[in-house]
C-alpha positions in Angstrom: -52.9 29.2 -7.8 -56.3 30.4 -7.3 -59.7 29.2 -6.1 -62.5 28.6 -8.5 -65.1 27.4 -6.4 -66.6 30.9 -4.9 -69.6 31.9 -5.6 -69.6 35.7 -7.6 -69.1 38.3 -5.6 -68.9 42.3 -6.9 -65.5 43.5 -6.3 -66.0 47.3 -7.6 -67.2 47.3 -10.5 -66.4 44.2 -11.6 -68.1 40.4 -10.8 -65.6 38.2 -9.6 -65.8 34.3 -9.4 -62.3 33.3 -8.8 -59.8 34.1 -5.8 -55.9 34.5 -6.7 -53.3 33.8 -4.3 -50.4 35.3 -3.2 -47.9 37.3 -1.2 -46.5 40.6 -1.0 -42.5 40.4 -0.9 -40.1 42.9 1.1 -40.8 46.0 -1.1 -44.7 45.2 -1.1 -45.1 44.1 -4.3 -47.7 40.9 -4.9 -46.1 38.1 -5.7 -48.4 35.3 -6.8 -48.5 31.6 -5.1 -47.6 28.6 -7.8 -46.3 25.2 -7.3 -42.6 24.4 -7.7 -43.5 21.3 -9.8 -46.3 20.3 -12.6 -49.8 19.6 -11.0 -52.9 18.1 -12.5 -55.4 21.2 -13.2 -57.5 21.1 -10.3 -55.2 18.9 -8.0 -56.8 19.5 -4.2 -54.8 22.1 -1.7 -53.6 20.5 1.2 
């Protein structure tokens, strides 16, 4: 999942226009957020 509508903003050295989520697990490693079933591309979060 991730959020497209942000505007750009410089992360580093890099322009980014897009948000991922996700979570970190028990050892700390990201794991990233996605729905269980098949959604319409840019279905709205509720």
């Amino acid at each position: 999942m991730a959020v497209v509508n942000f505007p750009p903003r410089q992360i580093g050295k890099f322009m980014s226009e897009v948000l991922t989520l996700g979570f970190a697990d028990e050892a700390g490693a990201v794991v990233l957020a996605g729905p269980e079933r098949a959604v319409p591309n840019g279905a709205r979060m509720h």
